[in-house]
C-alpha positions in Angstrom: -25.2 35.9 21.5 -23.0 39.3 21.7 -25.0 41.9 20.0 -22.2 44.2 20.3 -20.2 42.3 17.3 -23.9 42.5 14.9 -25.0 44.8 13.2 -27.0 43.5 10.1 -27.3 46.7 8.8 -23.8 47.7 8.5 -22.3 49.0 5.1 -18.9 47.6 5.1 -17.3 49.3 2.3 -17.8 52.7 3.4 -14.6 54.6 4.0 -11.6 51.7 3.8 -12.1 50.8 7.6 -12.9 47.1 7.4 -10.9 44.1 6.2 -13.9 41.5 5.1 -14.2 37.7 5.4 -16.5 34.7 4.9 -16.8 32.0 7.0 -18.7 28.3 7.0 -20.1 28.4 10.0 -22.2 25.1 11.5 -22.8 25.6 15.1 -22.6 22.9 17.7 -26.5 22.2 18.5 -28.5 23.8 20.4 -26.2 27.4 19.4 -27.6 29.3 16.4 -25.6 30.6 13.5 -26.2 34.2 13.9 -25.1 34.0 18.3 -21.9 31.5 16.9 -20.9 33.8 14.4 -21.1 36.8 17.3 -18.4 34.6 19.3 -16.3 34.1 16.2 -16.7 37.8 15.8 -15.0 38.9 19.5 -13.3 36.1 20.0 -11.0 36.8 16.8 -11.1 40.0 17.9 -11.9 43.1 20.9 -13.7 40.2 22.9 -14.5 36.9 24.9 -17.2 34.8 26.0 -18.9 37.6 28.1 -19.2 41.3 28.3 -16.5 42.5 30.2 -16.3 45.9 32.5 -13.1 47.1 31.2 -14.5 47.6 27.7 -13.9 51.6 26.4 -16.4 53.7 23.6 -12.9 53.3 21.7 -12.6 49.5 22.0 -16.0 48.5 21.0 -15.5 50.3 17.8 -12.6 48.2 16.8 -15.2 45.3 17.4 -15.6 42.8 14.6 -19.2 42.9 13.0 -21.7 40.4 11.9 -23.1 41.6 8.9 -24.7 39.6 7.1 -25.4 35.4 7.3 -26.7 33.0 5.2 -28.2 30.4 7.4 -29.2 27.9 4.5 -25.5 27.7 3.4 -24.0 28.3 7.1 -22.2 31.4 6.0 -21.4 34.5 8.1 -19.8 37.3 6.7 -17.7 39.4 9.6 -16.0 42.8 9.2 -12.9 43.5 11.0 -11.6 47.0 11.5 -7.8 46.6 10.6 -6.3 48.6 12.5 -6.6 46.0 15.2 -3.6 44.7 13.5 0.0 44.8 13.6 0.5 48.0 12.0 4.0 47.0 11.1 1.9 44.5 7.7 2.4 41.3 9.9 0.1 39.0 8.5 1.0 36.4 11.5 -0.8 38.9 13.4 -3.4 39.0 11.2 -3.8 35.4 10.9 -3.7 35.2 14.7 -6.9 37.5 15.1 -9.2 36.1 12.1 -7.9 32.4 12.1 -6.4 31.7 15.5 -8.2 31.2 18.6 -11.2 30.6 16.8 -10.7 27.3 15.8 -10.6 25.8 19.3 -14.1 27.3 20.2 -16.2 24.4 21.7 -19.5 25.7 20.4 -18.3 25.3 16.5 -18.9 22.1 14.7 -17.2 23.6 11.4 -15.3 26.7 11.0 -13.5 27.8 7.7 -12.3 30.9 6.4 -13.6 30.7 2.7 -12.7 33.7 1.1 -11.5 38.3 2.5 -11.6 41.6 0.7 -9.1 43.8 1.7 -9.1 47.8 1.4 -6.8 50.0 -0.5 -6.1 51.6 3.3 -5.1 48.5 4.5 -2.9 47.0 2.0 -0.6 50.2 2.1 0.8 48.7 5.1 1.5 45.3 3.7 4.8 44.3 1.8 3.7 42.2 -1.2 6.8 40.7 -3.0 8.9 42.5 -4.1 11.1 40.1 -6.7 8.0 38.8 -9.2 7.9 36.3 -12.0 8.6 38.9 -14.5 12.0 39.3 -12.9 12.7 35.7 -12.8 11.6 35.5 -16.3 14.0 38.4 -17.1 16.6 36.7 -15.7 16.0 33.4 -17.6 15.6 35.1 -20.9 11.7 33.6 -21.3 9.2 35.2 -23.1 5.7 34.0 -23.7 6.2 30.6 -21.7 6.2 29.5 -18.2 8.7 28.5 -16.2 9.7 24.5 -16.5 11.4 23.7 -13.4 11.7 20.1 -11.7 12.2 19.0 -8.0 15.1 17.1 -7.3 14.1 13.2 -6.4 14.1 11.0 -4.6 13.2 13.7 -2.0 15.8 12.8 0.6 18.7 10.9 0.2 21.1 12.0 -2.2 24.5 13.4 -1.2 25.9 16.4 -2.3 27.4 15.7 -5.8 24.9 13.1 -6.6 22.0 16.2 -5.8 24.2 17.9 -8.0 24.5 15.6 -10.9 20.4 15.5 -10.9 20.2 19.3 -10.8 23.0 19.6 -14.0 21.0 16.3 -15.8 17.9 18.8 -15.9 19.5 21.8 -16.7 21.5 20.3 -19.9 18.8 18.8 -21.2 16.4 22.3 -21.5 14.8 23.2 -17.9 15.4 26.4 -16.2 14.6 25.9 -12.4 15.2 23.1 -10.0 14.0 23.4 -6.4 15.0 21.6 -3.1 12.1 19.1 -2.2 10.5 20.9 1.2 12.3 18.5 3.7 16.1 19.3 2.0 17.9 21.0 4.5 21.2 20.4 6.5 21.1 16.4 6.4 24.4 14.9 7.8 24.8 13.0 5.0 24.0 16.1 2.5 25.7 19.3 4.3 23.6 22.5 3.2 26.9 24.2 2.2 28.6 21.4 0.3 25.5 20.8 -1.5 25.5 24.7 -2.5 29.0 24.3 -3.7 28.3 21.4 -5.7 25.2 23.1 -7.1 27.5 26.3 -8.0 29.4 24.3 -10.3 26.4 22.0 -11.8 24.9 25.0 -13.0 28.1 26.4 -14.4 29.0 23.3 -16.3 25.3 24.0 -17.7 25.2 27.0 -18.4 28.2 27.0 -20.2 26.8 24.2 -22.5 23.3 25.2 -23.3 24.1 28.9 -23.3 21.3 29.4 -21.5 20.9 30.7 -17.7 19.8 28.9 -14.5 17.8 29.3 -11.8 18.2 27.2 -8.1 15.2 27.3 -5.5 17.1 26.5 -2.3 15.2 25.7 1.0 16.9 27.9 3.7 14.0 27.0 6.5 16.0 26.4 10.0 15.0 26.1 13.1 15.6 29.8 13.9 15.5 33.1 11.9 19.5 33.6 12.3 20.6 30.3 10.9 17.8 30.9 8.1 19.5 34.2 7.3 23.5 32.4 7.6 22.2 30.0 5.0 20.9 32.4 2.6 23.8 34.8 3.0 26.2 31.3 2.3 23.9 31.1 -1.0 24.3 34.6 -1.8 28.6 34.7 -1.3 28.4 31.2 -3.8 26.2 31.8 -6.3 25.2 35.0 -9.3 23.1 37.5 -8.8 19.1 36.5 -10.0 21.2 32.4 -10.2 18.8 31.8 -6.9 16.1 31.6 -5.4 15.1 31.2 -1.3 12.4 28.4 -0.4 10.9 28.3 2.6 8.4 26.2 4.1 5.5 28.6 5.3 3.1 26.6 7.0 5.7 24.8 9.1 8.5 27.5 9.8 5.7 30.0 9.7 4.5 33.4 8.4 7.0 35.5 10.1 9.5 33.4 8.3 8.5 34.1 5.1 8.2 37.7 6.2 11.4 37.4 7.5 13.0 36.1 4.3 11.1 39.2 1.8 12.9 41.9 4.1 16.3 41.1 4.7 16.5 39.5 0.7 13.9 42.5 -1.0 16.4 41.2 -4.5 15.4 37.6 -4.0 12.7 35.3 -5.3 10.7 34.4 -2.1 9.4 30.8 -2.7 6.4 29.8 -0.6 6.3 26.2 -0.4 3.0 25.3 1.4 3.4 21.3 3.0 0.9 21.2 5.8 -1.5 22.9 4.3 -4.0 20.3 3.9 -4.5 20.3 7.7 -6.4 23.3 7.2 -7.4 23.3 3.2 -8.6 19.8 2.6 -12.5 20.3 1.8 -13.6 17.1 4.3 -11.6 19.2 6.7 -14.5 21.4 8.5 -11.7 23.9 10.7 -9.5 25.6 8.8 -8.9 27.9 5.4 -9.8 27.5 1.7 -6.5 27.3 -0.6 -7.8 30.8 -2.2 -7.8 32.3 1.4 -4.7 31.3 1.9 -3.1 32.1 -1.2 -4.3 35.5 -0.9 -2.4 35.8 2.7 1.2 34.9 1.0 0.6 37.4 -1.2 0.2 39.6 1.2 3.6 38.0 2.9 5.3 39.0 0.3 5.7 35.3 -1.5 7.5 35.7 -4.9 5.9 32.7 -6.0 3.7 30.2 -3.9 2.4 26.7 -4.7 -1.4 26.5 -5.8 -2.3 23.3 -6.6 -2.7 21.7 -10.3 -5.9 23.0 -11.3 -7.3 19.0 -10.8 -4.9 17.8 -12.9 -2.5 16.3 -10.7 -2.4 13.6 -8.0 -3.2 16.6 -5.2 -6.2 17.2 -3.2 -7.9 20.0 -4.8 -10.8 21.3 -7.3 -10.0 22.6 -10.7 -12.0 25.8 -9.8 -10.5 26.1 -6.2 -6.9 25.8 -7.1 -7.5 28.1 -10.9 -9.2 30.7 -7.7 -6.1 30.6 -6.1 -3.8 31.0 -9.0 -5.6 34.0 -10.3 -6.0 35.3 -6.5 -1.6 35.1 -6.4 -1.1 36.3 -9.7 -3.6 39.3 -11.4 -4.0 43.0 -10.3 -7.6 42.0 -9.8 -9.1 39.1 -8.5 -12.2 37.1 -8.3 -13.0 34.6 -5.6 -16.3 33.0 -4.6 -17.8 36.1 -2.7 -15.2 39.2 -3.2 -13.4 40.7 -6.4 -9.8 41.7 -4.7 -8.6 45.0 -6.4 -4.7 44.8 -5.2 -3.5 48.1 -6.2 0.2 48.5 -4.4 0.7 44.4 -3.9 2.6 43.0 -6.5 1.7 39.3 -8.3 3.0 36.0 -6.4 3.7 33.5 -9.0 1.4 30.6 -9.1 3.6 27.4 -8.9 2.2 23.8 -10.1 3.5 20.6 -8.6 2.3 17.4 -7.9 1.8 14.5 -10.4 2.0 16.6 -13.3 4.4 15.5 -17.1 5.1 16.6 -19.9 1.6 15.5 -21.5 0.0 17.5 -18.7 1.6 20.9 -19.6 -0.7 22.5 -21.8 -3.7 21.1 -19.9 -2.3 23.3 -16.7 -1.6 25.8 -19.2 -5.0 26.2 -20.5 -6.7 25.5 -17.4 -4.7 28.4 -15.4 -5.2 31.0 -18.1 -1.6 33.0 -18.3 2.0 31.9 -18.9 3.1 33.3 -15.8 3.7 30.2 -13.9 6.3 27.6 -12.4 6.0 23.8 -13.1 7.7 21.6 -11.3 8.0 18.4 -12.4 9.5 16.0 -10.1 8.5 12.2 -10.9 7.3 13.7 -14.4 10.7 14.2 -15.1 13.3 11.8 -13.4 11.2 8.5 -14.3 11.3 9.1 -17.9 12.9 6.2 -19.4 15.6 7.7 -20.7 16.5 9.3 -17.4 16.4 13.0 -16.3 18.0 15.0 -19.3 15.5 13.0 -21.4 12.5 14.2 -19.2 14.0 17.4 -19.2 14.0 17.3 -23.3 10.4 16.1 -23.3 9.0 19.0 -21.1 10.7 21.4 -23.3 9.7 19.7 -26.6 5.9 19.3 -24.9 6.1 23.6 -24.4 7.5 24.2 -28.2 4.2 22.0 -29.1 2.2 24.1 -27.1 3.8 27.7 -27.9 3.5 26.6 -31.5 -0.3 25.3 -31.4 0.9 21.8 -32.9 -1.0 18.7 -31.4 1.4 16.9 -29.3 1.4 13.5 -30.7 1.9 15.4 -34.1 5.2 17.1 -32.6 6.1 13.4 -30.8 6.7 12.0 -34.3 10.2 14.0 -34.4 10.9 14.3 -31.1 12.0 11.1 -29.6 11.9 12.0 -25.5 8.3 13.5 -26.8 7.2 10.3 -27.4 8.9 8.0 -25.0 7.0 10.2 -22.4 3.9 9.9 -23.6 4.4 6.2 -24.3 5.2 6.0 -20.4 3.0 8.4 -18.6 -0.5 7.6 -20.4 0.6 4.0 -19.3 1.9 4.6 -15.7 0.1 7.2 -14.8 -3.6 6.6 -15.3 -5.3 10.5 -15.1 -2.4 11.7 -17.8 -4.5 9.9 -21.1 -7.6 11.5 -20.6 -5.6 14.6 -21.5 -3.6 13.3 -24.5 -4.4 15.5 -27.7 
């Protein structure tokens, strides 16, 4: 046990010094919970194992505090003093002090960041995004709907013009945003640049029929920040203003990449995809984050929109509660999680974004369950396996949001919408989850 990093009586909230969060702590045996959490407490931040000589008055007040556990529930609440951080808003940094080290600590069973509270004085120093939903929204003419985008499938594969043709099939048949599936990147077989030119001209040729505008979520992840930034200034000299958006993967390129991407592109939606994530969220996972705590750091990032999970609904790990947590935790000025109410004051909304297993039937479920129109679907297999191929799927997700924008049932609005109905004819069939949801 380190008593300097406890102090059960501490008031954290007083004067905007400490950045809170909640583990789930179980000990290995033989350790208690209150000495664990001590370790957790200076190894994420002044500290290590033992007392050491070369400690200063001044560094043992940037300790990180015990203040309170909950040994029924294996909880420890710890306070951080943020100005232990990067003062230049680097939430790698952050992440390296609160959820780093820690996790290899030999005398945890189970360690998982659960849920922080951040101070006014500390998010000052913290981008946020910068280009939000309500600029994307702006740009696609949409009012009082969400966003119904699609990723482009088979995931890999495809070469440039046939990417193309699946992007245009979408477009012309009533979507607004199509994204590059998290592994689409520089294949020899799909060149990043030929597929940008091809893309350039899909969503001309669709633009000009529907009359309506486009929006493309390219992936410019590389394996270094310079190529990242060639590839979205490539995008930027081929396609319109507000036409695009930048994708990047950031679990696996990192935080600093998405940091990265919100600085040098302020204009641009940032869009957070999260694969790997699980490693860390999945609940039978006992080391790691929950979705909400995580959610809450791309935010912070400066994520434009960030993936969330489908409030249950879809074919992705996740609770209804824990992923709605998130959403609301990306999204509203104020949010509530499991053990803090986040006031965000200077940080902009990310935009919650739902993908995985969802259809057209399964819109207004989402909808409901996420509580605000201010969202992204992407439909990928909900789209392209529609019988009557992608512009039909694309129909049928636009026909399933008039339903729900108009409050008529959707097998009601089916009856004169033929791509309606083939959809839910198919999905309640194929995809076993989708009829319990069928008005």
């Amino acid at each position: 046990m380190q008593k300097n990093y406890i102090n059960l009586d501490l008031d954290p909230l007083v004067g905007g010094k400490y950045m809170l969060t909640v583990f789930h702590i179980v000990p290995k045996e033989g350790h208690d919970l209150l000495g664990t959490a001590s370790e957790v407490a200076s190894e994420s931040s002044t500290g290590s194992n033992l007392r050491v000589g070369t400690a200063t008055d001044f560094s043992d007040d940037l300790n990180a505090i015990v203040y309170k556990i909950d040994e029924e529930k294996n909880l420890a609440w710890i306070a951080y003093p943020w100005r232990i951080f990067d003062r230049g808003g680097n939430v790698q940094n952050l992440l390296t002090f609160v959820v780093g080290n820690v996790f290899g600590m030999s005398d945890v069973v189970a360690l998982k960041a659960l849920d922080c509270w951040m101070p006014k004085e500390m998010l000052e120093h913290y981008d946020g995004p910068s280009s939000t939903i309500q600029d994307l929204k702006k740009y696609l003419n949409i009012d009082g709907r969400p966003v119904l985008g699609t990723i482009v499938k088979p995931k890999i594969g495809l070469k440039a013009k046939e990417f193309a043709e699946v992007c245009y099939q979408f477009w012309s048949g009533g979507g607004d945003f199509v994204k590059f599936d998290e592994p689409q990147a520089d294949q020899d077989f799909c060149p990043f640049n030929d597929c940008v030119d091809e893309i350039r001209l899909a969503m001309d040729r669709a633009e000009e029929e529907t009359g309506d505008t486009k929006v493309m979520s390219f992936n410019i992840s590389a394996p270094d920040f310079m190529m990242m930034q060639e590839r979205g200034e490539y995008i930027k000299s081929k396609m319109k203003p507000g036409s695009y958006a930048f994708l990047v993967d950031g679990i696996t390129a990192g935080w600093s990449a998405v940091q990265t991407a919100r600085r040098l592109w302020p204009e641009v939606f940032i869009h957070f995809h999260r694969a790997g994530h699980g490693a860390f969220t999945r609940k039978e996972n006992p080391i790691g984050f929950s979705v909400p705590f995580m959610t809450m750091m791309g935010r912070l990032s400066g994520a434009s929109g960030m993936h969330t999970g489908t409030a249950g609904i879809g074919k992705m790990s996740g609770s209804k509660k824990e992923d709605i947590t998130a959403a609301h935790a990306a999204l509203f000025p104020e949010s509530e999680g499991d053990y803090f109410k986040q006031e965000w004051h200077n940080i902009k909304g990310t935009c919650p974004i739902a993908s995985g297993g969802l259809n057209p039937v399964l819109l207004k479920p989402y909808a409901d369950a996420v509580g605000t129109t201010d969202f992204i679907t992407t439909m990928g297999g909900g789209v392209h396996s529609h019988p009557g191929g992608t512009a039909a799927g694309a129909a049928a997700l636009r026909q399933a949001c008039t339903a729900w924008e108009e409050g008529i049932k959707l097998t009601e609005y089916a009856k004169d919408h033929e791509e309606l109905q083939t959809a839910i004819d198919f999905y309640t069939e194929k995809v076993p989850y989708t009829k319990k949801y069928l008005e």
